[in-house]
C-alpha positions as MATLAB code, in Angstrom:
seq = 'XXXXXXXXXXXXXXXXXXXXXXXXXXXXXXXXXXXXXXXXXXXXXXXXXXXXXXXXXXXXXXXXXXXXXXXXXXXXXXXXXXXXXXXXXXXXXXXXXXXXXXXXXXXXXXXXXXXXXXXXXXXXXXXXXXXXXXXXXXXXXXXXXXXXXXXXXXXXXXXXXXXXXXXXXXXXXXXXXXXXXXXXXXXXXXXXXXXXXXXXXXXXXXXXXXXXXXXXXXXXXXXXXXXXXXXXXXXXXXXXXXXXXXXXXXXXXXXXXXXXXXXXXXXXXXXXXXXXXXXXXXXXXXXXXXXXXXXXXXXXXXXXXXXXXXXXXXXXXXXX';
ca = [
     -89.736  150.124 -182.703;
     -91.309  152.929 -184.540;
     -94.005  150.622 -185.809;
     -97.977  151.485 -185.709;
     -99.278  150.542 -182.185;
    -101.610  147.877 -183.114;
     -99.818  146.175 -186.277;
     -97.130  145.391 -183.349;
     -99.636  144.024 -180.860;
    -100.883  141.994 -183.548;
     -97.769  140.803 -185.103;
     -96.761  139.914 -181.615;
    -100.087  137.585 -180.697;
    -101.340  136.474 -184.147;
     -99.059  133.697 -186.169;
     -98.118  135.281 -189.589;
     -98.054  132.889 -192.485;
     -95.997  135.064 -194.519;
     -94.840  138.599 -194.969;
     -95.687  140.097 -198.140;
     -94.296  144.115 -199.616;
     -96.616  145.545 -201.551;
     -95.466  146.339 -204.931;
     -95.307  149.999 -206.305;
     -98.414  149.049 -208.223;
     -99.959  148.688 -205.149;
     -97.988  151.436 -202.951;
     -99.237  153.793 -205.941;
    -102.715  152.586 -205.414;
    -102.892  152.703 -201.771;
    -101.052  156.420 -202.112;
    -103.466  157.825 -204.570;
    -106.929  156.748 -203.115;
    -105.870  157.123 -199.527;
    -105.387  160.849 -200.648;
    -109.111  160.400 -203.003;
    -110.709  159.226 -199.234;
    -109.140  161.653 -197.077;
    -109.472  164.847 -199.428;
    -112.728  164.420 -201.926;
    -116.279  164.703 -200.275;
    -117.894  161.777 -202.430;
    -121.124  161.198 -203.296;
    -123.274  159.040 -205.272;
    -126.084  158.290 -208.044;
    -126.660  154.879 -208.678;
    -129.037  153.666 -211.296;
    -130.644  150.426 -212.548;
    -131.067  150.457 -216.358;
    -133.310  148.137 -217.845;
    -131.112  147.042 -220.996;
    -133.648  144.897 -222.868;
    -133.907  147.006 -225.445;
    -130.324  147.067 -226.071;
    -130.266  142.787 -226.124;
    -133.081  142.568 -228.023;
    -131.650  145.431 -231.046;
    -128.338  142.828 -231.045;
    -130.009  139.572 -231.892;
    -132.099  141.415 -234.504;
    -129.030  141.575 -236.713;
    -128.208  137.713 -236.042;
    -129.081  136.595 -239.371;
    -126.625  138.542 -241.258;
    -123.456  137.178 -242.301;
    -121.262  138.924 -239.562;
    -117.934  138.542 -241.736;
    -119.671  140.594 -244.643;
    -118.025  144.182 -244.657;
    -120.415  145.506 -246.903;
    -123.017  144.949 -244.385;
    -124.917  148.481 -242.950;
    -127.630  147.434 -240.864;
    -126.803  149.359 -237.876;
    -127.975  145.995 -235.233;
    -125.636  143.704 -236.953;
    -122.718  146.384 -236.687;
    -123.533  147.434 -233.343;
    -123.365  143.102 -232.438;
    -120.386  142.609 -234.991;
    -118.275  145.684 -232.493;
    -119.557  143.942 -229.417;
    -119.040  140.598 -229.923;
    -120.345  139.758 -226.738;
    -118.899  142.515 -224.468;
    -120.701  145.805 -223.963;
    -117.306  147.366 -222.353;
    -117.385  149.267 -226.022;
    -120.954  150.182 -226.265;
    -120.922  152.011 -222.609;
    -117.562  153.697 -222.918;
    -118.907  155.211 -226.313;
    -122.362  155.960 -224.835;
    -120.707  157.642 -221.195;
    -118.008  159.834 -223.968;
    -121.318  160.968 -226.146;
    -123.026  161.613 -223.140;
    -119.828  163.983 -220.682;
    -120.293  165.640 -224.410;
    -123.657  166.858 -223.391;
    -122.962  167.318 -219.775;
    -119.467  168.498 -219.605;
    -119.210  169.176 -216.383;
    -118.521  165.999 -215.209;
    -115.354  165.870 -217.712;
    -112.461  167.357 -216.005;
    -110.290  167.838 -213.134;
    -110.226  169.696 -209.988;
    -107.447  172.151 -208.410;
    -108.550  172.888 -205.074;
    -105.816  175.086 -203.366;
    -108.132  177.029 -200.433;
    -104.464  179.061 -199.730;
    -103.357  179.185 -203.155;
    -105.827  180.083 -205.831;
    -109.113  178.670 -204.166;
    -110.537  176.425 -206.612;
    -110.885  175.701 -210.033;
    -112.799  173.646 -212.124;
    -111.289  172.759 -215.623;
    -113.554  171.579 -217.781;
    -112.113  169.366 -220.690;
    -113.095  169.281 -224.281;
    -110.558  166.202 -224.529;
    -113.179  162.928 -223.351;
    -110.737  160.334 -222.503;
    -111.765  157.482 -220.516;
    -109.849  155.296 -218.834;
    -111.197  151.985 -218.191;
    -110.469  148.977 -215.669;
    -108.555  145.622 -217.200;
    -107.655  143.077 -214.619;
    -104.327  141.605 -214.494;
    -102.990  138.699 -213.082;
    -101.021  141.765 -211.357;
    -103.570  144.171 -210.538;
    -105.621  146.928 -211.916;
    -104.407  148.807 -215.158;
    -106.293  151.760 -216.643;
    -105.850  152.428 -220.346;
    -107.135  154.922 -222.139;
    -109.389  155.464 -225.222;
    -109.858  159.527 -226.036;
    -112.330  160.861 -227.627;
    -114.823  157.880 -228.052;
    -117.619  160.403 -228.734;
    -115.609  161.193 -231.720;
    -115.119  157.499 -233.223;
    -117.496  154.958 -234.458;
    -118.419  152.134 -232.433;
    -116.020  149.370 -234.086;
    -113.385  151.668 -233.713;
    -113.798  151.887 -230.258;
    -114.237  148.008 -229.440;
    -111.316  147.376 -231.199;
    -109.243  150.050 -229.203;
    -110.645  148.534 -226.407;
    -109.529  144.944 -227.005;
    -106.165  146.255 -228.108;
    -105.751  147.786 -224.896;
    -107.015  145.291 -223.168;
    -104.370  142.950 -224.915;
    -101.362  145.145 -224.458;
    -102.304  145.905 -220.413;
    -101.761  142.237 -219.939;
     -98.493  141.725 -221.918;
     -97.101  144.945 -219.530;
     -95.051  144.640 -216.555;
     -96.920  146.821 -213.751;
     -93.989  147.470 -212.393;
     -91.782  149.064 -214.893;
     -94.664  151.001 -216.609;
     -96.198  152.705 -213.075;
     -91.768  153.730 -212.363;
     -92.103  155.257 -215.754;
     -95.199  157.103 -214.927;
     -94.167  158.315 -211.366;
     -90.845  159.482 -213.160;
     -93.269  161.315 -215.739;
     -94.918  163.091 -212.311;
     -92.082  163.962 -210.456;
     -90.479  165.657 -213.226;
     -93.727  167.759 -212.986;
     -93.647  168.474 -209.993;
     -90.262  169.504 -209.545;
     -91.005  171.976 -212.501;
     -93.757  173.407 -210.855;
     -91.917  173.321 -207.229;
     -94.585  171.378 -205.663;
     -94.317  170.254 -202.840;
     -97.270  167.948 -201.980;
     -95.135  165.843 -204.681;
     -92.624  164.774 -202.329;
     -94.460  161.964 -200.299;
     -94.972  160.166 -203.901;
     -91.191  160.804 -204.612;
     -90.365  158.579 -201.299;
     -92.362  155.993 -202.145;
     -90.988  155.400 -206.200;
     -87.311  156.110 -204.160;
     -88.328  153.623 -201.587;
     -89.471  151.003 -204.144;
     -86.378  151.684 -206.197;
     -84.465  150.463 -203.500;
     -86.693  146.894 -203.141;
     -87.282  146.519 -207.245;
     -88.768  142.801 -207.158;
     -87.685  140.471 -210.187;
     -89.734  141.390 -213.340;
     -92.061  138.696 -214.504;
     -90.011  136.018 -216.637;
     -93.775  135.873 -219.124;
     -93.243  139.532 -219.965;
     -89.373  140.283 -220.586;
     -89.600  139.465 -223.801;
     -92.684  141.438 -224.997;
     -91.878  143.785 -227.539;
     -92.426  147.570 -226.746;
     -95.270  147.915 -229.310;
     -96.851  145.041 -227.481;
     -97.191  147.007 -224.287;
     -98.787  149.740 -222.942;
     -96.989  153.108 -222.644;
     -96.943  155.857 -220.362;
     -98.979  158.143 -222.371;
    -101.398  155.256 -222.530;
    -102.478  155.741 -218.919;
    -102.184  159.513 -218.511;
    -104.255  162.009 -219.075;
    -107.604  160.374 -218.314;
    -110.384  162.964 -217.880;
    -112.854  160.617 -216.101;
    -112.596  156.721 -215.398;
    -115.487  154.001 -215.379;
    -114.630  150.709 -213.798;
    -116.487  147.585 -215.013;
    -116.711  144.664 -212.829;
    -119.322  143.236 -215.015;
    -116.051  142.578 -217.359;
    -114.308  139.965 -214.921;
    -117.598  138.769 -212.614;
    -121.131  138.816 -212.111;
    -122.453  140.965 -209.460;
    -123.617  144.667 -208.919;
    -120.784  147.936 -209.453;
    -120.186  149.118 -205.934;
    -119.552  152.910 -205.383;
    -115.889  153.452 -206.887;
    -113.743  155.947 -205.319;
    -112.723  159.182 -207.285;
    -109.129  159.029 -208.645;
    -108.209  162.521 -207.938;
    -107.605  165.038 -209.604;
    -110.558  163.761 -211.530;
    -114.198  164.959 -210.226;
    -115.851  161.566 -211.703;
    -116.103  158.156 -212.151;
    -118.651  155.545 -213.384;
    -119.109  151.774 -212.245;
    -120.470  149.211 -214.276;
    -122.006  145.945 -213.404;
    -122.584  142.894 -214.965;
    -125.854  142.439 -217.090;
    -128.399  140.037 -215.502;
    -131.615  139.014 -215.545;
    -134.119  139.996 -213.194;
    -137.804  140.767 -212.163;
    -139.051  144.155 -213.412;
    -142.239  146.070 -213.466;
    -143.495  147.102 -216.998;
    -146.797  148.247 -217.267;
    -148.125  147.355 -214.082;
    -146.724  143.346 -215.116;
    -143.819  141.539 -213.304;
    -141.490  140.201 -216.078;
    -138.165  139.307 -216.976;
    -135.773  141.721 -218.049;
    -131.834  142.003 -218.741;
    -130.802  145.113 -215.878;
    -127.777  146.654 -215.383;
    -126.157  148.667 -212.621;
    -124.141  151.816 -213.195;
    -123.252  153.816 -209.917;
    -121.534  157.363 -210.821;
    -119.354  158.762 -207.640;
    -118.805  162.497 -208.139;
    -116.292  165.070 -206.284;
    -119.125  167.241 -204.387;
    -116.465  170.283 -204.070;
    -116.576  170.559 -207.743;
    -120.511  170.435 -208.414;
    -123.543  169.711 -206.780;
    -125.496  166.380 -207.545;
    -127.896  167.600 -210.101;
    -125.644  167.390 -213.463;
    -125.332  163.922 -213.076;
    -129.340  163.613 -213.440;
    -129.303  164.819 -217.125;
    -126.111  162.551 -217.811;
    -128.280  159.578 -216.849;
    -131.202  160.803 -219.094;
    -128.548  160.563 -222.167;
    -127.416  157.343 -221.298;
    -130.947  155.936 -220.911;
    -131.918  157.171 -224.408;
    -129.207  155.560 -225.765;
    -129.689  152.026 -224.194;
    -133.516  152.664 -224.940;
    -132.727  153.469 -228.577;
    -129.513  152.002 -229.363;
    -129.477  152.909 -233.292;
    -128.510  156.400 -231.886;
    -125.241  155.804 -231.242;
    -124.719  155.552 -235.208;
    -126.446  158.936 -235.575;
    -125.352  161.177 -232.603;
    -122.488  163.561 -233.454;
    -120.833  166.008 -231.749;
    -122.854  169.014 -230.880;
    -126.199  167.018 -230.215;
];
């Protein structure tokens, strides 16, 4: 009784395996972007980049002693920070590039019966980025990556990426909603109460934490403040599979966020030739309440200099 029409015509003529809660990971997830879908009119820019250039400025530093810190040829540094992964190299490159378009950095308040809308634009660029778990989705957070040097930010990157899988989903996301709540109960908001049934809810049904994690020290996991206060996200399948980014779905209240594929080769035209080249897919979804779709053509301009002349990223500064 009480239950959604057709779940109960189907749980009463389809065989059922097994029965499955969601965790709050999950319930957070499904809470969040079932708001993002209902609420934010998205739309996107997707864009093939032809990342040859980019390969090809990598191996021309392959003949240098990688372990030698004394080393400043900017194509072995830029490989020695990669090693392998271009996560790094695109968060750094998106950061320096929200610095030249910042309106795409920020977050939304869009109250019609309130205040009407505002648009806060951040001078804080802090990404967070997608790491797969063996129990879910985690988004950590490296700020200000227009602001650090490349090796700096790979090795934030893998540190984070390290520390999301020693963390227990669970216990970090109750810690977060508890974070939000308090928030919202200081600022007597309302809307704040659906997400307060579903941490009480899950309080009440707390599975067992994972045996592999209890014993992870604190300053081997990832903290609250680790995961909040993201200004945009970019998501990165191209990290766990090979395949092109779909369209990502805006985690509100940010107006933003960036998909990245996984770098392949395939047939391009240069100079009226077929030929081989290494492409990659990056498909930006933007909050069309907050803007309209032409600042995201400049942002793609940026990035395509950058993957076109990858030295850059060692001589852009803040400002540019």
């Amino acid at each position: 009784m009480f239950q959604n029409y057709q779940i109960a015509y189907l749980r009463q003529h389809v065989k059922v395996k097994k029965v499955i809660p969601l965790s709050f990971l999950r319930e957070s997830v499904a809470y969040v972007l079932s708001q993002s879908a209902r609420r934010i009119p998205h739309a996107a820019a997707i864009a093939h980049f032809d990342v040859t250039p980019l390969i090809e400025y990598t191996k021309s530093g392959r003949g240098i002693d990688p372990s030698d810190e004394t080393v400043s040829d900017k194509s072995m540094l830029l490989q020695r920070a990669i090693r392998r992964n271009y996560t790094a190299f695109f968060l750094k490159v998106i950061a320096q590039s929200l610095s030249c378009v910042p309106q795409l950095n920020g977050f939304l308040d869009y109250a019609p019966w309130r205040l009407g809308g505002r648009l806060y634009l951040a001078e804080d660029i802090n990404l967070s980025f997608t790491v797969h778990t063996k129990h879910g989705v985690i988004r950590p957070i490296i700020r200000n990556a227009h602001k650090k040097d490349l090796e700096t930010v790979a090795n934030e990157v893998r540190a984070l990426t390290r520390r999301a899988r020693r963390t227990d989903p669970e216990e970090l996301f109750h810690r977060v909603a508890r974070a939000y709540m308090w928030t919202a109960f200081k600022q007597l908001d309302v809307g704040g109460i659906p997400g307060f049934w579903v941490w009480l809810r899950s309080k009440l049904h707390k599975p067992k934490p994972d045996p592999a994690l209890i014993n992870i020290p604190e300053e081997d996991r990832l903290q609250v403040e680790d995961v909040l206060g993201a200004t945009c996200t970019v998501a990165s399948i191209g990290m766990m599979m090979s395949g092109h980014q779909t369209v990502t779905v805006i985690v509100p209240p940010e107006v933003m966020m960036f998909g990245i594929g996984d770098i392949r080769e395939t047939p391009w035209v240069v100079d009226g030739e077929v030929v081989v080249r290494h492409v990659v897919t990056v498909a930006g979804t933007m909050d069309h309440r907050a803007f309209d779709g032409g600042e995201v053509f400049p942002f793609y301009e940026h990035v395509k200099n950058f993957i076109d002349h990858p030295e850059l990223i060692y001589e852009w500064k803040p400002g540019d």
